[in-house]
C-alpha positions in Angstrom: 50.0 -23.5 1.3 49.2 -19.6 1.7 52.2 -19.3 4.0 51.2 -15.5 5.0 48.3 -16.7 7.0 49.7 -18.8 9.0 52.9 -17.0 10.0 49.8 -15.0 11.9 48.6 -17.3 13.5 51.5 -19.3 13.9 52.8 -16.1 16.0 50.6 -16.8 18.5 51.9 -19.9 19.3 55.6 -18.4 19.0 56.7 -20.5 16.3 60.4 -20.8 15.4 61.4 -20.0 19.1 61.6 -23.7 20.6 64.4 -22.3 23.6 62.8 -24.8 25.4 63.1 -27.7 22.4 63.2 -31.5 24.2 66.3 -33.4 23.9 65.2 -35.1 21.5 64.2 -32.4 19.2 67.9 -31.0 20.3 69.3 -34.7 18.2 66.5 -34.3 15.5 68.0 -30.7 14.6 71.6 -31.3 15.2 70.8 -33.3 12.1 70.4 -31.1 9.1 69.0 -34.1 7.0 66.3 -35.0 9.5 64.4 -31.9 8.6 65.0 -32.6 4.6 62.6 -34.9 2.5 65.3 -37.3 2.7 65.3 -39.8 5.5 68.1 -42.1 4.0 70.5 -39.2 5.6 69.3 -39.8 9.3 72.4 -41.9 9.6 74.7 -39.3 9.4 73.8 -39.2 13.2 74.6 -41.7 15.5 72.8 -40.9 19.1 69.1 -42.6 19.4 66.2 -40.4 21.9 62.7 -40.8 22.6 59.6 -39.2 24.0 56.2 -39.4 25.1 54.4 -36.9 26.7 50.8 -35.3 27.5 49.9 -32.0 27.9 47.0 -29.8 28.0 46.0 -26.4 26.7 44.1 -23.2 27.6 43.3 -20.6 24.8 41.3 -17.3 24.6 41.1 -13.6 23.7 39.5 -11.1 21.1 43.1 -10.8 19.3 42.3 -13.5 16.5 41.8 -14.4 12.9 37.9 -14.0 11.2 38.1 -17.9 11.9 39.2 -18.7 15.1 37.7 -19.3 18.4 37.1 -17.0 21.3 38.4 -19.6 23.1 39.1 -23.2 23.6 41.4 -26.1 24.9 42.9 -28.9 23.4 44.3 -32.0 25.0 47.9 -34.0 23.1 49.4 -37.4 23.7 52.2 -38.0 21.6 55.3 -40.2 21.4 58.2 -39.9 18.7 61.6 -41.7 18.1 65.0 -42.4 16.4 66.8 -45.1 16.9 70.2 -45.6 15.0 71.4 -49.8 14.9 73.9 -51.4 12.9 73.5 -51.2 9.7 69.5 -49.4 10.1 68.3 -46.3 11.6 64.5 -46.4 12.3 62.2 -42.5 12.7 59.1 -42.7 14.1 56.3 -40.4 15.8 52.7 -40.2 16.7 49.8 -38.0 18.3 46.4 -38.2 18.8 44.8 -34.3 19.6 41.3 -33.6 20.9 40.1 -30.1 20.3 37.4 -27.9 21.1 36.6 -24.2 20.3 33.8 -21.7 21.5 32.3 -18.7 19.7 33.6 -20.1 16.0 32.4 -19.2 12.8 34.5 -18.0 9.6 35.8 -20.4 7.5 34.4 -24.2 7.4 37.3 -25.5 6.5 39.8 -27.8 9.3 42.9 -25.5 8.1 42.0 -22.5 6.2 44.0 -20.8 4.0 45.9 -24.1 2.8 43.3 -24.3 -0.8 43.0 -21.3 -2.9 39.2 -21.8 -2.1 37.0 -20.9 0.9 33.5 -21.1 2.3 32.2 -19.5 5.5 29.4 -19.4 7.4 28.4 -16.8 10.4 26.5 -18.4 13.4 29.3 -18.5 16.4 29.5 -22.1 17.7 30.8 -25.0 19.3 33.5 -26.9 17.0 35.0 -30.4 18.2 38.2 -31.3 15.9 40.0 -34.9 16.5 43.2 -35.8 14.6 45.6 -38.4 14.5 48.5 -38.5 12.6 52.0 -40.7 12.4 55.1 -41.2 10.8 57.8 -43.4 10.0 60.7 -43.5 8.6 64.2 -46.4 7.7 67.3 -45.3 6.7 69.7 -48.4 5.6 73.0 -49.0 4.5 72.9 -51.6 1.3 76.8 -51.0 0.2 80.1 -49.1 2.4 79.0 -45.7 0.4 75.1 -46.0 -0.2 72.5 -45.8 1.5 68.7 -46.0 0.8 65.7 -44.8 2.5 61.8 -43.7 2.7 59.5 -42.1 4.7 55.6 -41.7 5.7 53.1 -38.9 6.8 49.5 -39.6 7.8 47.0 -37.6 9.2 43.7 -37.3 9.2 41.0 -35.0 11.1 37.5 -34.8 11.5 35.6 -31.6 12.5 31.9 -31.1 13.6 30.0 -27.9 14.5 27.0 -28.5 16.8 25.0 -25.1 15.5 23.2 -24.4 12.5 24.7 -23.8 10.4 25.9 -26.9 11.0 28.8 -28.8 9.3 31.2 -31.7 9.3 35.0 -32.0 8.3 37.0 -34.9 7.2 40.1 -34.2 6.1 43.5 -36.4 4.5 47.0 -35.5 4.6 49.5 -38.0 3.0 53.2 -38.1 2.1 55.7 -40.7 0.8 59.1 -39.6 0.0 62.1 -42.4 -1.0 65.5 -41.7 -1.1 68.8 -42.1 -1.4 72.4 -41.4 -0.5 75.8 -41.3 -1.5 78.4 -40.5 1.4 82.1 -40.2 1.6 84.8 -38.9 4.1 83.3 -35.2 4.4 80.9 -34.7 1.3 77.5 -36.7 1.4 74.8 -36.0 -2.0 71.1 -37.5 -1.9 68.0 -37.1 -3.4 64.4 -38.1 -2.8 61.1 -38.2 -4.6 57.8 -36.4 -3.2 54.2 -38.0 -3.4 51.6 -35.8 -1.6 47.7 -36.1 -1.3 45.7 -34.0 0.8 41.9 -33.8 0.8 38.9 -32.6 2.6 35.2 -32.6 2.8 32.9 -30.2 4.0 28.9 -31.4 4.5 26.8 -28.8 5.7 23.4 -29.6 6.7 20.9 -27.4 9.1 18.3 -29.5 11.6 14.8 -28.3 11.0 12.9 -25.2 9.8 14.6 -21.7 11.1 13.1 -18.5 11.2 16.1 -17.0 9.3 18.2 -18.0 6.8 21.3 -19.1 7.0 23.6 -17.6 4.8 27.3 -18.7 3.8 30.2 -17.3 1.5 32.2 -18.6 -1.3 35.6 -16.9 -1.1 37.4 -17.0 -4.6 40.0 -15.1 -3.6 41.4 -11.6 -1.6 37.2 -12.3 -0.4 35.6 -11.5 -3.3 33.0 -14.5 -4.5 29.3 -15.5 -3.8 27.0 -14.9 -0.8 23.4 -15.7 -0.5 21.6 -18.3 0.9 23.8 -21.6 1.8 21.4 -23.8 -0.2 21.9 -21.7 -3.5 23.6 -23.1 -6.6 26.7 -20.9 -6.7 27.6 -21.8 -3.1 28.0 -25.5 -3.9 27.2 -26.7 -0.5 23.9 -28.2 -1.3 24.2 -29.6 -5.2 22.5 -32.7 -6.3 25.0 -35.7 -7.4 27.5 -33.8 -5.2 28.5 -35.4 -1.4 29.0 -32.2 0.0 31.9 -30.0 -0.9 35.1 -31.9 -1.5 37.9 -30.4 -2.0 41.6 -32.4 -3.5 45.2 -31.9 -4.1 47.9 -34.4 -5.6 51.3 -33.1 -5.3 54.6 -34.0 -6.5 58.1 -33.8 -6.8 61.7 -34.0 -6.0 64.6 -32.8 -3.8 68.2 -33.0 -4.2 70.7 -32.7 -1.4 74.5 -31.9 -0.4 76.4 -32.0 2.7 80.4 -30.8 3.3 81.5 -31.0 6.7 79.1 -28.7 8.3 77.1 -27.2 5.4 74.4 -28.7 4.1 72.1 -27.6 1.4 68.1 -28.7 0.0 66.8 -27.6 -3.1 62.6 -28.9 -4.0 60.8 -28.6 -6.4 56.9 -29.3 -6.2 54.0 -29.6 -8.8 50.8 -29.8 -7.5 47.4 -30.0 -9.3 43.9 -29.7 -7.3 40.1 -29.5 -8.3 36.9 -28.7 -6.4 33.7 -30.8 -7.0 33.8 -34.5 -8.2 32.7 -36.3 -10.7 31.2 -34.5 -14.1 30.7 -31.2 -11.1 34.2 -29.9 -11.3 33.6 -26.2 -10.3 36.9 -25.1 -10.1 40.6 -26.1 -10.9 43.6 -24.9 -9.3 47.6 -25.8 -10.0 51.0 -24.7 -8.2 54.7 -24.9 -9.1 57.0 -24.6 -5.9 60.4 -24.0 -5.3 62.0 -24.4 -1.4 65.6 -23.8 -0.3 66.9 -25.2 2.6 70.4 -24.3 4.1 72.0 -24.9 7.4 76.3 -24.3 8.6 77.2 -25.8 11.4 80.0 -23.2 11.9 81.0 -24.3 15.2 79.8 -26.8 18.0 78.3 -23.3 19.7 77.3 -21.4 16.6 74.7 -22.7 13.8 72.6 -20.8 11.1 69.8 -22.0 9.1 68.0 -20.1 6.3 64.9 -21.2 4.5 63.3 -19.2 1.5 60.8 -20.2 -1.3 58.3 -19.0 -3.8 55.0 -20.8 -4.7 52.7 -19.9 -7.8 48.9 -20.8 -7.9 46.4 -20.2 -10.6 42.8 -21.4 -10.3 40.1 -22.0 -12.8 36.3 -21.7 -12.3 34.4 -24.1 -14.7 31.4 -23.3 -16.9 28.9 -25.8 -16.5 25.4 -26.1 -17.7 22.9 -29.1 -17.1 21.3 -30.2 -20.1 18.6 -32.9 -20.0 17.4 -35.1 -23.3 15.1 -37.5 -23.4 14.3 -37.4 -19.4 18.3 -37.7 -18.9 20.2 -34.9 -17.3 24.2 -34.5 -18.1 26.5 -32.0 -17.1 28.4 -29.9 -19.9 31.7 -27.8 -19.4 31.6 -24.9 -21.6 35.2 -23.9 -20.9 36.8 -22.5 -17.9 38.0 -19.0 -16.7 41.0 -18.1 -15.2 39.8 -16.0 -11.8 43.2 -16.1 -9.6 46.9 -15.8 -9.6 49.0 -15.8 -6.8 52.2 -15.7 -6.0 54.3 -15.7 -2.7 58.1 -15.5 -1.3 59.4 -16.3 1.9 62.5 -15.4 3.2 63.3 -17.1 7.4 67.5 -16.7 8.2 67.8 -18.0 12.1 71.2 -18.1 14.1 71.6 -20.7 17.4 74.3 -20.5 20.0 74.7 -23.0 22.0 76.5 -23.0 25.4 76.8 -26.2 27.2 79.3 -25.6 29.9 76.7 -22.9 31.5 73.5 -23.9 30.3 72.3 -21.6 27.8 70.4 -21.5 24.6 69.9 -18.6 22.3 67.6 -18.7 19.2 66.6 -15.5 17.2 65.8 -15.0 13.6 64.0 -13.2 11.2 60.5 -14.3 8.7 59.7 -12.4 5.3 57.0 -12.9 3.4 55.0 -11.6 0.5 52.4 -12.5 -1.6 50.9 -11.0 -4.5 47.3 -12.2 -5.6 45.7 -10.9 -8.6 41.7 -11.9 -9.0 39.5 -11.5 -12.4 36.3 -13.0 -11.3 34.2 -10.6 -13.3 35.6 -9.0 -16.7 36.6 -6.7 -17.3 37.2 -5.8 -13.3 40.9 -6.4 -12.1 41.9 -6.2 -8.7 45.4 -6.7 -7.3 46.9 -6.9 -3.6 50.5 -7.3 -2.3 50.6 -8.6 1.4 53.7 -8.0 3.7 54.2 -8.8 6.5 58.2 -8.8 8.8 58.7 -10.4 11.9 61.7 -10.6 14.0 62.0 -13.5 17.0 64.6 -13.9 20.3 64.5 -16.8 23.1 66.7 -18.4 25.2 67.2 -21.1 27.5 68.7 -20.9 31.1 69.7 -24.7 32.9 70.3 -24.6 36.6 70.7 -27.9 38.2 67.3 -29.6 37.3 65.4 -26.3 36.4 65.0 -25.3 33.2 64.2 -21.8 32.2 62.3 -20.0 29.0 62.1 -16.7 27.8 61.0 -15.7 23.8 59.7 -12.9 22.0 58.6 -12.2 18.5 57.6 -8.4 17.2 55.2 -8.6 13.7 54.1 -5.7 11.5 52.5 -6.4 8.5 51.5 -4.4 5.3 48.8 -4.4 2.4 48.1 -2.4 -0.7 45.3 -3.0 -3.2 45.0 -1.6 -7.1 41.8 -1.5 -9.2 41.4 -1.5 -12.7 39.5 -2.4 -15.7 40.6 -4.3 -18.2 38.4 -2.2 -21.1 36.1 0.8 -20.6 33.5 0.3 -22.9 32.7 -3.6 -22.0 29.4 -2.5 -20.5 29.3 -4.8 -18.0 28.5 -2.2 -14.6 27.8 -5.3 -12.0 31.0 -5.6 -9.8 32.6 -8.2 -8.4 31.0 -8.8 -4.4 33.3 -8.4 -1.9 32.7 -9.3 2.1 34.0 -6.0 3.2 33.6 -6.2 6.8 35.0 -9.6 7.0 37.8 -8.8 4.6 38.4 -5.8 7.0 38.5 -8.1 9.9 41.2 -10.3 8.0 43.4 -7.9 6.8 43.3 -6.3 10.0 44.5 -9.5 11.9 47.3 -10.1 9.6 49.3 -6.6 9.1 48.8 -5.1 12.9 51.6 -4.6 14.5 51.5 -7.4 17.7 54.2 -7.9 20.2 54.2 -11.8 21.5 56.0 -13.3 24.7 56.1 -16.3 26.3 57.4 -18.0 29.4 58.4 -21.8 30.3 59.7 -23.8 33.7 60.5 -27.0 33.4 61.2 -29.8 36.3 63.1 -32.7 35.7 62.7 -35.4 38.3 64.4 -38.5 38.0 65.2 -41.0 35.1 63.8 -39.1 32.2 60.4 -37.7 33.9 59.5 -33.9 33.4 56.6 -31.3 34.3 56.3 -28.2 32.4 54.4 -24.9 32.8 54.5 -22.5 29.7 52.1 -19.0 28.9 52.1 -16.8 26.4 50.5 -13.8 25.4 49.9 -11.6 22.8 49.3 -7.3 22.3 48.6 -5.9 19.5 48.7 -1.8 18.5 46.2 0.1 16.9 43.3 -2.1 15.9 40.5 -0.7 13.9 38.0 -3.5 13.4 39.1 -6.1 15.7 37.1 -6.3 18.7 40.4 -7.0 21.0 43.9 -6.9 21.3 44.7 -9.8 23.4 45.5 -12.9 23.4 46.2 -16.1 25.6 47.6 -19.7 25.6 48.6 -21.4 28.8 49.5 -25.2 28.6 50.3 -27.6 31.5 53.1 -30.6 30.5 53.9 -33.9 31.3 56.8 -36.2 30.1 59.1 -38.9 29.7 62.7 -38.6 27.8 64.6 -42.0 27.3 
């Protein structure tokens, strides 16, 4: 996944600064191995929690990315739990979230920026986005030292925009992992296999005649690609034999695992190949190699660290077909394919935790690195080249007093880009450039390199037996914006749950 992009926008939403993380999300991540791919290790804890809760959620301002909304609620139910038994421990979760954006346009996709591929249209408009998703997990003890275990991700999503021009999402997401683990005294190894599909659909369709056209963009990469009019050939949304524009991803791979005392260490490795079109229409190929490591040290009961850092490679392929029809029979040839993207990105996210008990308080701060480095050869002999930066540094804490419980983060962003040109030979003779969606492009880079300070605020209640209302905004400023039409940004959500 293009893990620059949504650091963004995941800054909006404060990521990595749960201060005000549930009880049981305090026994998932006291847990090192519940976060791993490895559920056979979830019985290296003992203590069992649940929860169900509902909340809603109020967002808007002109501080966003070329593809979200100007603003929107959404409405959650969800329920997760771990239960630990004799010889069995049993993970479990699921949600169902209701959606709906105002003023959206940009990318069609459900979660942009996860392909190497993108197509956007520009009418702002209504969009309505449903998704479900569970998971499950068993952990089991089959001899005094062994233990085996595996584990399930679903989710799927369906998007529609009510305004030409008009389009409808479904999109897949779908893990298995199984595992298994070897434990004894202080020193526990494991290791699990990775099966991943993910997919998704995009039909476009517009509802009578228009006065005007409606026109859409093919983003190949660093926005450079086709634009004209949606129905056109190199745009792919409207091809004959073709049901819309599908998109699909098969992924896998495997983890291996070590725990000693209160260190514990992941290392994954993930192959994934992908392809755009179906059938004989395959109009671009795309393949990564991955490479995640996980670490967390329990140093104390008070203290903990965590680091996580990766690198993921993508190259993608666009296809040379040609239809050829013989004898009043049309078949699709593939001339070859050309490479038109490389990419490569690093991510580097160290967090420290202190945990006080005896008065209450919580303290979570941490940094994120990332960089990517795309290179895009679309048209030869043109060459273009980007590196995008971007440093964040996060702070919250969490205050107890009697049944009140108080939340305070922050996270500061600045980001950085720098593009090269070049041509491959001089004397090719080929003087048509690439196409580039400048203003768009403007607007993107823009969003993901200003500098942006984010806080947030939470009070929690907790009434009797398990039952708790929560309150929580947060906000967003960002510095010297150029094409952005805003600097703001906010998100208030209203909770309501049940711990048992």
């Amino acid at each position: 996944m293009n893990k620059v992009r949504y650091i963004s926008a995941l800054c909006l939403l404060l990521c990595g600064i749960a201060a005000s993380a549930q009880t049981y999300e305090k026994v998932l991540s006291d847990n090192f191995w519940n976060a791993s791919y490895n559920v056979a290790g979830a019985r290296q804890d003992t203590i069992s929690r649940s929860y169900a809760e509902l909340y809603g959620e109020y967002f808007g301002g002109e501080f966003r990315d070329t593809w979200e909304a100007a603003e929107g609620w959404r409405a959650v139910a969800e329920t997760a739990s771990i239960r630990h038994l004799k010889k069995i421990s049993l993970t479990g979760s699921f949600s169902f979230e209701q959606k709906e954006g105002y003023g959206m346009c940009g990318s069609m996709f459900i979660d942009p920026g996860f392909y190497p591929i993108d197509v956007m249209e520009f009418t702002p408009g209504r969009n309505t986005l449903q998704t479900y998703a569970f998971d499950g997990g068993i952990s089991y003890d089959v001899r005094p030292h062994w233990r085996i275990g595996a584990k399930m991700d679903f989710e799927s999503a369906n998007m529609s925009k009510r305004k030409d021009l008009r389009h409808t999402n479904w999109r897949l997401d779908m893990s298995i992992a199984p595992g298994f683990m070897y434990h004894r005294d202080s020193w526990a190894f494991g290791a699990a296999a990775i099966f991943r599909k993910t997919s998704e659909s995009v039909d476009a369709e517009q509802v009578g005649i228009a006065e005007t056209s409606y026109f859409a963009f093919l983003d190949k990469g660093m926005m450079y690609g086709a634009y004209g009019v949606w129905t056109g050939s190199g745009l792919h949304l409207y091809e004959s034999g073709v049901d819309g524009f599908p998109v699909k991803e098969f992924t896998g791979g495997i983890a291996a695992q070590m725990q000693h005392n209160g260190l514990f260490v992941e290392a994954a490795y993930l192959r994934s190949q992908g392809t755009v079109g179906e059938k004989e229409y395959i109009w671009f190929t795309f393949s990564g190699n991955e490479v995640t490591v996980d670490a967390g040290w329990k140093i104390s009961p008070e203290h903990r660290l965590r680091v996580n850092m990766g690198w993921k490679g993508i190259e993608m392929d666009e296809s040379v077909l040609e239809k050829v029809t013989a004898n009043g029979i049309t078949t699709v040839q593939n001339h070859g394919s050309n490479t038109i993207l490389t990419q490569g990105s690093w991510h580097v996210s160290p967090e420290y935790e202190h945990l006080r008990t005896d008065i209450g308080m919580e303290f979570r701060g941490g940094l994120d690195w990332n960089m990517q480095k795309s290179m895009t050869t679309q048209v030869y002999p043109y060459i273009y080249s980007q590196t995008l930066t971007d440093l964040s540094a996060y702070a919250g804490f969490l205050f107890r007093i009697r049944k009140f419980e108080y939340g305070v983060k922050g996270r500061y962003m600045q980001g950085w880009v720098a593009e090269d040109g070049r041509l491959a030979e001089t004397a090719s003779g080929v003087q048509t450039e690439p196409f580039r969606l400048q203003e768009w492009y403007d607007r993107q880079m823009e969003y993901r390199t200003a500098a942006r300070f984010c806080a947030g605020i939470m009070v929690r209640y907790r009434f009797l037996k398990g039952i708790y209302i929560e309150a929580e905004g947060k906000t967003v400023k960002a510095f010297g914006l150029k094409y952005i039409d805003g600097r703001d940004r906010l998100i208030m959500t209203l909770k309501i749950g049940y711990e048992f």
